[in-house]
The first five atom37 places (N, CA, C, CB, O) and aatype in JSON, in Angstrom:
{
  "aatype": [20, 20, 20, 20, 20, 20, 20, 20, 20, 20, 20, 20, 20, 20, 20, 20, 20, 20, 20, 20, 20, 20, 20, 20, 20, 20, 20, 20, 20, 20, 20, 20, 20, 20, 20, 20, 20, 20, 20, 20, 20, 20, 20, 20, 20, 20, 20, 20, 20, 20, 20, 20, 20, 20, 20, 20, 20, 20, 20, 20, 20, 20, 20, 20, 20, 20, 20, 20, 20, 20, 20, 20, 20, 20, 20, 20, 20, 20, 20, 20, 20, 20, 20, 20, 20, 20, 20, 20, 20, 20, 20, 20, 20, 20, 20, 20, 20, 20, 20, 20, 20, 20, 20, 20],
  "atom_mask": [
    [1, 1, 1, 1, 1],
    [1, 1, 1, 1, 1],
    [1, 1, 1, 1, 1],
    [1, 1, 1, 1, 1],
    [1, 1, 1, 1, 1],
    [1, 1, 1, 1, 1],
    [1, 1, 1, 1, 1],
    [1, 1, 1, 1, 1],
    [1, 1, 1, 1, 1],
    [1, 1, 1, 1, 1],
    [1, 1, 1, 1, 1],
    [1, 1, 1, 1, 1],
    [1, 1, 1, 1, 1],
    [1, 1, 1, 1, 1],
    [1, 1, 1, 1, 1],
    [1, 1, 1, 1, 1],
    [1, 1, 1, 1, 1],
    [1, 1, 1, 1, 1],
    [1, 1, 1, 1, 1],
    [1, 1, 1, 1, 1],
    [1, 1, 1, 1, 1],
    [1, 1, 1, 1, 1],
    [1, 1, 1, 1, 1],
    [1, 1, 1, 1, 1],
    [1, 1, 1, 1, 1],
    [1, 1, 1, 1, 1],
    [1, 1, 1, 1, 1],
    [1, 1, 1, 1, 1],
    [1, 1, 1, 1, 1],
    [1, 1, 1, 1, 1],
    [1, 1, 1, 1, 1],
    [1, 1, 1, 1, 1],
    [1, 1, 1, 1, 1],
    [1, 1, 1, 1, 1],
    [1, 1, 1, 1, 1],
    [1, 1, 1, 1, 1],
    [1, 1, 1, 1, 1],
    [1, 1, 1, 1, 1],
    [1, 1, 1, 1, 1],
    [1, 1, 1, 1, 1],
    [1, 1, 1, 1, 1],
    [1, 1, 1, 1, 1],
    [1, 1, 1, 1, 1],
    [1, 1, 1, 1, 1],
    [1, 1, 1, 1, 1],
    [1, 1, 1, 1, 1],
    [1, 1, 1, 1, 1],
    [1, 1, 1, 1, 1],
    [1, 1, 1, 1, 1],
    [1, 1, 1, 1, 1],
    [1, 1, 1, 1, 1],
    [1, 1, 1, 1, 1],
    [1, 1, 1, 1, 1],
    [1, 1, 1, 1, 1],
    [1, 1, 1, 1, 1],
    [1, 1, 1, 1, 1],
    [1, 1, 1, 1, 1],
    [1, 1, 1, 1, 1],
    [1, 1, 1, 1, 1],
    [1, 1, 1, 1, 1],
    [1, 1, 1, 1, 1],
    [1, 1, 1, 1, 1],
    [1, 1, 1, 1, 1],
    [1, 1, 1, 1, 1],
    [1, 1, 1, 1, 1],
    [1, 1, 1, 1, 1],
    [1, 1, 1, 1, 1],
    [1, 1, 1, 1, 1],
    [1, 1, 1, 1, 1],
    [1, 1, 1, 1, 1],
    [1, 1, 1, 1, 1],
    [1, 1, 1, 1, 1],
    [1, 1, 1, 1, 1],
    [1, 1, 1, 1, 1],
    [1, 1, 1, 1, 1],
    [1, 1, 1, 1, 1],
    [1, 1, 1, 1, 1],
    [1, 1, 1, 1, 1],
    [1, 1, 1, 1, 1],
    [1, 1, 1, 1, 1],
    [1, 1, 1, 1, 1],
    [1, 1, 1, 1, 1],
    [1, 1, 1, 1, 1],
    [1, 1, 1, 1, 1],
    [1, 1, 1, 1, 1],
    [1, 1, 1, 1, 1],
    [1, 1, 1, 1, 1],
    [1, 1, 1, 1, 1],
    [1, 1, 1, 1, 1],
    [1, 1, 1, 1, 1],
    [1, 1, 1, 1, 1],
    [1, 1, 1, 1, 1],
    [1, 1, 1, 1, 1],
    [1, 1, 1, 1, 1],
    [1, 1, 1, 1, 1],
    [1, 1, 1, 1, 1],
    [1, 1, 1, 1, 1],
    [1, 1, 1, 1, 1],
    [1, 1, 1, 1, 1],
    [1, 1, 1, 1, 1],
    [1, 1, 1, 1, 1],
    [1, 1, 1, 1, 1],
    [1, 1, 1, 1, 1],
    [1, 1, 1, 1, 1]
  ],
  "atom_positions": [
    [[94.71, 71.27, 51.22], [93.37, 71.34, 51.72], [93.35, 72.34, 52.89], [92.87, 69.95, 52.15], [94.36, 72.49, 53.58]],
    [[92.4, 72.93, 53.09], [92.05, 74.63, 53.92], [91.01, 73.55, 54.92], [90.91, 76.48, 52.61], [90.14, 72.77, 54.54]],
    [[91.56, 73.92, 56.52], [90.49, 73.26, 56.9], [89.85, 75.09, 57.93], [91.03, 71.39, 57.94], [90.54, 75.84, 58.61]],
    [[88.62, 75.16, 57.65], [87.87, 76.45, 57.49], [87.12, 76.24, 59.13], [86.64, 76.5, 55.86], [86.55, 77.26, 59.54]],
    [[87.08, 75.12, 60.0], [86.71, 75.04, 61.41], [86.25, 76.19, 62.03], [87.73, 74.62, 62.15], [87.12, 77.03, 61.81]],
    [[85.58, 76.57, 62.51], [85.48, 78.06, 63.93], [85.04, 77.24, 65.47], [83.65, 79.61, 63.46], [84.06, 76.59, 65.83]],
    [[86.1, 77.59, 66.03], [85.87, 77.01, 67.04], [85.61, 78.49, 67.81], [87.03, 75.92, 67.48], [86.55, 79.28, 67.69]],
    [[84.54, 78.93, 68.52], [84.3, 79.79, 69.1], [83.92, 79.81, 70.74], [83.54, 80.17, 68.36], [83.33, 78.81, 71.17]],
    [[84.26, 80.98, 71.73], [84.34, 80.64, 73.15], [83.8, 82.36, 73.1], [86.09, 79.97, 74.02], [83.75, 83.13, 72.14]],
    [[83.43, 82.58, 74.58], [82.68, 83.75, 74.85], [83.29, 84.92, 74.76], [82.16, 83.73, 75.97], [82.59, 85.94, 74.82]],
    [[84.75, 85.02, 74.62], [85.4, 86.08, 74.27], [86.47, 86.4, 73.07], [85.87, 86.26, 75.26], [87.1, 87.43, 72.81]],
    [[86.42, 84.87, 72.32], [87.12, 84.97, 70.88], [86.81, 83.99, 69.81], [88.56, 84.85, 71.02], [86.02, 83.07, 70.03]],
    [[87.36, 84.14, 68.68], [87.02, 83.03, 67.89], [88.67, 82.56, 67.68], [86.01, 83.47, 66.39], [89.64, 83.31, 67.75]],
    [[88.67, 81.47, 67.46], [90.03, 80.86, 67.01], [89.75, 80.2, 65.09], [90.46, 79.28, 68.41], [88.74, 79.56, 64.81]],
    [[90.48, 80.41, 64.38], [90.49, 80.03, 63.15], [91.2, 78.82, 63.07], [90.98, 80.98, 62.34], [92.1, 79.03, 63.88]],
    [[91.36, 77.81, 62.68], [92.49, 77.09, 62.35], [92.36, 76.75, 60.9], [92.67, 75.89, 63.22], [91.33, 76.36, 60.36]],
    [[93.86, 76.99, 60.19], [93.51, 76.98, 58.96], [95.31, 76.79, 58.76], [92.48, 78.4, 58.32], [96.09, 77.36, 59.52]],
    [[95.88, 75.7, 57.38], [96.15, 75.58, 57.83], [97.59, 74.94, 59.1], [95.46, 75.67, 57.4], [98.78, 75.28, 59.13]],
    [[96.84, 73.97, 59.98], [97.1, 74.27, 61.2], [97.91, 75.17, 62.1], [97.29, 73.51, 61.41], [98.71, 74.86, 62.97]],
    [[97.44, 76.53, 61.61], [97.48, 77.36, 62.32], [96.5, 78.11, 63.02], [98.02, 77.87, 61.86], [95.39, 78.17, 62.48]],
    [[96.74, 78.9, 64.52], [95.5, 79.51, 65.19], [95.82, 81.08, 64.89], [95.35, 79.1, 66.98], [96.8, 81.82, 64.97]],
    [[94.95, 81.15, 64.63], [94.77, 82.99, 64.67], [93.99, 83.78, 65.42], [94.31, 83.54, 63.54], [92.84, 83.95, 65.01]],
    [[94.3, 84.3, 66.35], [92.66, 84.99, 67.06], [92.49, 86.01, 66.99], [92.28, 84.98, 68.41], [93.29, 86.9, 67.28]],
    [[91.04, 86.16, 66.43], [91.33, 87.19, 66.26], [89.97, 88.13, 67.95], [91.12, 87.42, 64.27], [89.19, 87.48, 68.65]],
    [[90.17, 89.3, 68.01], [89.47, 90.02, 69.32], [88.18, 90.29, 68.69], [90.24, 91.52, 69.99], [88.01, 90.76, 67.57]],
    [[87.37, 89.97, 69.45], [85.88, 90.3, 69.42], [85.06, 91.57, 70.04], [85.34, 89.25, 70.02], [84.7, 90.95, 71.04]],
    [[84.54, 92.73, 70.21], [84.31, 93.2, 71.13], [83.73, 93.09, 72.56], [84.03, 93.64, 70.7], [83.6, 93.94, 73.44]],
    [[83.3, 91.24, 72.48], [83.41, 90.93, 73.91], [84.6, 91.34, 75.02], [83.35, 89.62, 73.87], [84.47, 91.68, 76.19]],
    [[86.34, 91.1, 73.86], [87.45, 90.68, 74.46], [87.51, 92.52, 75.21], [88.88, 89.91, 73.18], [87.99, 92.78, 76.32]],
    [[87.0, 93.38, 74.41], [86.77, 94.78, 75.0], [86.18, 95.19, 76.43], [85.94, 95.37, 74.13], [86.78, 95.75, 77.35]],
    [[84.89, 94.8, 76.39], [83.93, 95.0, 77.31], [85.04, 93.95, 78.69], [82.05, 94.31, 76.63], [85.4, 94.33, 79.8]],
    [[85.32, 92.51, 77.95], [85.8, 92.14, 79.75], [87.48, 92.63, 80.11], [85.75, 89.99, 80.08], [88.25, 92.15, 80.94]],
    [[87.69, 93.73, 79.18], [88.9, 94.47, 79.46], [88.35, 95.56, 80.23], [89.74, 94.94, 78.18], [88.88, 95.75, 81.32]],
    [[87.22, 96.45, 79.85], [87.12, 97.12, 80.65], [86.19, 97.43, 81.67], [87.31, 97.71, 80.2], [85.8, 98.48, 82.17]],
    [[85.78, 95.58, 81.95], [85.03, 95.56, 82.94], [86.41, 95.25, 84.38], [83.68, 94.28, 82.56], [86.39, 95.47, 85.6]],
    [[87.28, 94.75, 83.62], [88.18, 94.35, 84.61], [89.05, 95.41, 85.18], [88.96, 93.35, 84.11], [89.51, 95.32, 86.32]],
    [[89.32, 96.69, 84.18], [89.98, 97.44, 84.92], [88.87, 98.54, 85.26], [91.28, 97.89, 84.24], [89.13, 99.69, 85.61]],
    [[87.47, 97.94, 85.09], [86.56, 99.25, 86.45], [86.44, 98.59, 87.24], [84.99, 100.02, 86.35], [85.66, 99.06, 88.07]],
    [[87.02, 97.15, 87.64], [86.99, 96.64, 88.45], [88.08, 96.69, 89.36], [86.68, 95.8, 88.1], [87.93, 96.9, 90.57]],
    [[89.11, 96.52, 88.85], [90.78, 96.98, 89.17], [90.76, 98.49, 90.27], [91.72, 97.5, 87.29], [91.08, 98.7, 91.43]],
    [[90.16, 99.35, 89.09], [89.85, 100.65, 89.69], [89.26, 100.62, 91.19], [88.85, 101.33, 88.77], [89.79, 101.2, 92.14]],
    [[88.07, 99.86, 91.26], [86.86, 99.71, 92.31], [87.92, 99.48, 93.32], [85.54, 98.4, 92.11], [88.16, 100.37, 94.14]],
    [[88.7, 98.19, 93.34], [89.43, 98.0, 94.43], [90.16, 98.44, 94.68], [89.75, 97.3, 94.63], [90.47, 98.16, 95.84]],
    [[91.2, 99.58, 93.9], [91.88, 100.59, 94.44], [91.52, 101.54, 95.15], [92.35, 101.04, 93.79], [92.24, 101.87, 96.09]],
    [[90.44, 102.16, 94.92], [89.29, 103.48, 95.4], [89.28, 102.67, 97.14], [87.07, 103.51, 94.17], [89.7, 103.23, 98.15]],
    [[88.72, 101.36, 97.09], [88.07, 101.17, 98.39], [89.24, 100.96, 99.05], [86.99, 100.03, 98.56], [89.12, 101.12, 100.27]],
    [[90.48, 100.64, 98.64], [91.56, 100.45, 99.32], [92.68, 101.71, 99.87], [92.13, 99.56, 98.48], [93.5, 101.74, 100.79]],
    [[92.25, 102.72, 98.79], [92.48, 104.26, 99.34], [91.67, 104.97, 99.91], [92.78, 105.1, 98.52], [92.05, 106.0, 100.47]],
    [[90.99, 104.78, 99.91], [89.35, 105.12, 101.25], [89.63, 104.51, 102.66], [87.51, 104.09, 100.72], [89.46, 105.08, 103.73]],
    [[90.09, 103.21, 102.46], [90.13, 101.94, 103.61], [91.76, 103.19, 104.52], [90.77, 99.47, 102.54], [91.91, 103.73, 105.62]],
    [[92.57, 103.11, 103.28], [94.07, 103.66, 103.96], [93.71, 104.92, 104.4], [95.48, 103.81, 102.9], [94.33, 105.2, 105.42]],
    [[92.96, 105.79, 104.04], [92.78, 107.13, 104.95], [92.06, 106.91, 105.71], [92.36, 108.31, 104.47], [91.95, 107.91, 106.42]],
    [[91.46, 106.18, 106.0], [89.94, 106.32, 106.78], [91.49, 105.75, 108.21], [87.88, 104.73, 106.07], [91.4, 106.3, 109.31]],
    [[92.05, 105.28, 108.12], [92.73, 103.93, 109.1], [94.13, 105.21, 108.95], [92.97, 101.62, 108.12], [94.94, 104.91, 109.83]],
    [[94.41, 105.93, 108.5], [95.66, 107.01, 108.6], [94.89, 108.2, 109.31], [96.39, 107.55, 106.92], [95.42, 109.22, 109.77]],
    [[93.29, 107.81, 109.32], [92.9, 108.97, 109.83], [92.91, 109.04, 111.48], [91.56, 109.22, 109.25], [93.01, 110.06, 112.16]],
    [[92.79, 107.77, 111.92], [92.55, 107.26, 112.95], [93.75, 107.38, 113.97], [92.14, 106.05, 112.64], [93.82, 107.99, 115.03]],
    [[94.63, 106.63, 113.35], [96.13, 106.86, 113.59], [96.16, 108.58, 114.13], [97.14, 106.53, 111.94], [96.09, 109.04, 115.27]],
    [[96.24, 109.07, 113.19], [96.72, 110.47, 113.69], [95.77, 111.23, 114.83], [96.81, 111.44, 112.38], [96.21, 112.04, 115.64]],
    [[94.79, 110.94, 114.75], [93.71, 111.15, 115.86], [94.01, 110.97, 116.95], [92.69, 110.49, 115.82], [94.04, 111.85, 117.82]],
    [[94.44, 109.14, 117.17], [94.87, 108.77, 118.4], [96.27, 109.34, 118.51], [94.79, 107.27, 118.58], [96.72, 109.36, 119.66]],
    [[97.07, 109.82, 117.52], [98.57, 110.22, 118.1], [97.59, 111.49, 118.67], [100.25, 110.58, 116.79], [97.04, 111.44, 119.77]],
    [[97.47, 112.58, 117.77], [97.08, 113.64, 118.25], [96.42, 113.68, 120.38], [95.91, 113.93, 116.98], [96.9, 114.3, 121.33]],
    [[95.45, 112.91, 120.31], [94.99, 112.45, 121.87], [96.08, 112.04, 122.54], [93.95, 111.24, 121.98], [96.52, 112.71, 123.48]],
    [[96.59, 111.02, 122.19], [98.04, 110.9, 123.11], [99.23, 112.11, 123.44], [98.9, 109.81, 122.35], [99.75, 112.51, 124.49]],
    [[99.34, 112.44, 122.18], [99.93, 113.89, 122.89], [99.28, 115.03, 123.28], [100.75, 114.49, 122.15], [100.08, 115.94, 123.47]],
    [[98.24, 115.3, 123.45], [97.27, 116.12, 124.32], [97.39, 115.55, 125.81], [95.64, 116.0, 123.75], [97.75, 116.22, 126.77]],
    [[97.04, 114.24, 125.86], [97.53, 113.33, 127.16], [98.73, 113.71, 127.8], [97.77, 111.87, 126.8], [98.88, 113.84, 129.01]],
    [[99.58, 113.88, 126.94], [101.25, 114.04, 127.58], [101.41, 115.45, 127.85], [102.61, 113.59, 126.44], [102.17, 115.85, 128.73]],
    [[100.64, 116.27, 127.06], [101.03, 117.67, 127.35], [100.04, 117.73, 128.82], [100.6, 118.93, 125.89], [100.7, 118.03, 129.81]],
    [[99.07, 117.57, 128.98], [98.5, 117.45, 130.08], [98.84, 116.87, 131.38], [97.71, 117.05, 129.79], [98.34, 117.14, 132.47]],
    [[99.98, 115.85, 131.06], [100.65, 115.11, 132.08], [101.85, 115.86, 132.41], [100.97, 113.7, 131.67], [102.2, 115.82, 133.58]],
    [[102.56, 116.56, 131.54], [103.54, 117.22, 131.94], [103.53, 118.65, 132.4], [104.26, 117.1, 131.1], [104.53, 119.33, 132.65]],
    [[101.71, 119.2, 132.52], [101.69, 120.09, 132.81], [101.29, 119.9, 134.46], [101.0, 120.75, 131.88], [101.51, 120.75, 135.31]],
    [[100.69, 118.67, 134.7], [100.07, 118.48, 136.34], [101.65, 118.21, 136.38], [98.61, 116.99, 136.98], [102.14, 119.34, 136.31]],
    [[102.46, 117.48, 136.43], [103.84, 116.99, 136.69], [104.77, 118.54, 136.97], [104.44, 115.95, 135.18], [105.7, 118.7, 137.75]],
    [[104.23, 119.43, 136.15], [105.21, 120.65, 136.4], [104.48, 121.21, 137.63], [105.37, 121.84, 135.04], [105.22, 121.56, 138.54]],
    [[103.16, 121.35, 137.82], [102.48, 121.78, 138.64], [102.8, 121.31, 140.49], [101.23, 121.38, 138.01], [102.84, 122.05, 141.48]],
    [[103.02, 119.62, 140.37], [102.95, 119.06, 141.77], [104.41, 119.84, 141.7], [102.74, 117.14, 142.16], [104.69, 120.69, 142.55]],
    [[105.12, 119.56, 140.9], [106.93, 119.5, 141.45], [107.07, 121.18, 141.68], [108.43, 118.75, 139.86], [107.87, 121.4, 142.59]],
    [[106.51, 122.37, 141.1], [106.34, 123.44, 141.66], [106.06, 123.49, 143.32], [105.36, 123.95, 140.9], [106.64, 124.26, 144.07]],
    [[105.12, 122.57, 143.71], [104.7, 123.0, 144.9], [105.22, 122.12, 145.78], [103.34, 123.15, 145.02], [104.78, 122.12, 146.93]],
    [[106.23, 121.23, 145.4], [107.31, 120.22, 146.17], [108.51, 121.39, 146.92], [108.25, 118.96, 144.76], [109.34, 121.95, 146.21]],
    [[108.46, 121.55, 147.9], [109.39, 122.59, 148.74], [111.08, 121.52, 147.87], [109.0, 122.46, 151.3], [111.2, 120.31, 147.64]],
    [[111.83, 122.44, 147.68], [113.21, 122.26, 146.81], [114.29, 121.92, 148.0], [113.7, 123.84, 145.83], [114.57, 122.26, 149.15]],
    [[114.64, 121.17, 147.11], [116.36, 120.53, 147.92], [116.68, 121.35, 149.13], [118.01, 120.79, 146.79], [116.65, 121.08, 150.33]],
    [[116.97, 122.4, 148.5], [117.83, 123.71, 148.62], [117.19, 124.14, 150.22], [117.47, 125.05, 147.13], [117.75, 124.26, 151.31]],
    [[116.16, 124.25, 149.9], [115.6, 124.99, 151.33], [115.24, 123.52, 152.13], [113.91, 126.22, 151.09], [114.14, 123.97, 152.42]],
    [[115.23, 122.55, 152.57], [115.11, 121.21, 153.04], [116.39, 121.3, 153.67], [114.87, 120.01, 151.98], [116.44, 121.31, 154.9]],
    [[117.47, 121.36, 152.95], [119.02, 121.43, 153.9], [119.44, 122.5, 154.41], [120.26, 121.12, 153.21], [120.15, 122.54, 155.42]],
    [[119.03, 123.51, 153.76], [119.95, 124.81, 154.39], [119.03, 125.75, 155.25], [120.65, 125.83, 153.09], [118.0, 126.06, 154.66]],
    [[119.14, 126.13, 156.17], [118.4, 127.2, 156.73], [116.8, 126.85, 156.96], [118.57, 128.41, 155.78], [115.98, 127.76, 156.91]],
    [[116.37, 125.35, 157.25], [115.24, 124.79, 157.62], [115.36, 124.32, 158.9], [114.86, 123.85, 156.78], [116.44, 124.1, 159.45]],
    [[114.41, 124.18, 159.33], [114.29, 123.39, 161.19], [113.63, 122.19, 160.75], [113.07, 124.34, 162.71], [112.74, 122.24, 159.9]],
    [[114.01, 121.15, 161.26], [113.67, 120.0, 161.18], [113.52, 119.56, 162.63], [114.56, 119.28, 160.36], [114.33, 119.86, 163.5]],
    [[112.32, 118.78, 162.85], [112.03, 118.62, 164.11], [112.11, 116.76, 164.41], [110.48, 119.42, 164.33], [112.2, 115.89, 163.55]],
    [[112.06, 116.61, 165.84], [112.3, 115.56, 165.79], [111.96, 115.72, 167.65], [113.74, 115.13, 164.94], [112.65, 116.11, 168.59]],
    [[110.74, 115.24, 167.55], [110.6, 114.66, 168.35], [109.9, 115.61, 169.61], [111.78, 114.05, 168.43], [109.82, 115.68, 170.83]],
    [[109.39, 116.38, 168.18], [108.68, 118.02, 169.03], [109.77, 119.01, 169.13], [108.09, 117.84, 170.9], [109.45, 120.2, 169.0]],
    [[110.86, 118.74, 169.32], [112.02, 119.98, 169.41], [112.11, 120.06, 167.9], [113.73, 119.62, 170.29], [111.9, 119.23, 167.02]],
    [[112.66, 121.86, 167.89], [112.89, 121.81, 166.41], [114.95, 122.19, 166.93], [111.6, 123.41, 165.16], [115.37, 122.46, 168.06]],
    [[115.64, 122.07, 165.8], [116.91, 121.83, 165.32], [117.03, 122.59, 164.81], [117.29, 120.93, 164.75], [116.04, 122.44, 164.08]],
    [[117.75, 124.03, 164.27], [118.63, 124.74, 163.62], [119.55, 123.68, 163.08], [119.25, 125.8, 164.47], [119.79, 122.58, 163.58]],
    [[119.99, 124.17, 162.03], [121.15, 123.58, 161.07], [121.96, 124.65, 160.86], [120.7, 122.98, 159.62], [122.96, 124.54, 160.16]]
  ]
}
């Protein structure tokens, strides 16, 4: 005896016949294949949009930070230029003390 049943659901039919299942694909089983990978897609796009937008940022702020540093090491070269040097502080300077000045 053939038992001829259709048990049917929104994206296939199942046969049992028998008792065996067979399924066979519907072109529903299509459409939620490729609703799922334009969906798949969607969230990759916004997630490589999301990563540059946030790599963009990053490099922005590096970029500013080292504009910062080059700027810091240029006042830093600037004061220590106009810092009178070791050299002339010990040798051949007058140092005073006390209103008299001192030869060395």
């Amino acid at each position: 005896m053939t038992d001829t049943r259709t048990l049917s659901s929104s994206s296939s039919t199942t046969n049992h016949v028998n008792g065996t299942n067979t399924v066979s694909s519907l072109p529903s089983d299509l459409n939620n294949i490729n609703d799922l990978t334009a969906y798949v897609n969607t969230i990759f796009r916004q997630m490589e949009e999301r990563f540059l937008a946030a790599s963009d940022q990053v490099m922005n702020r590096m970029n500013e930070l080292g504009r910062k540093i080059d700027t810091l090491e240029s006042n830093l070269g600037d004061i220590i230029s106009h810092l009178p040097s070791e050299e002339s502080t010990t040798t051949g300077s007058s140092q005073s003390i006390t209103g008299t000045t001192i030869q060395q």
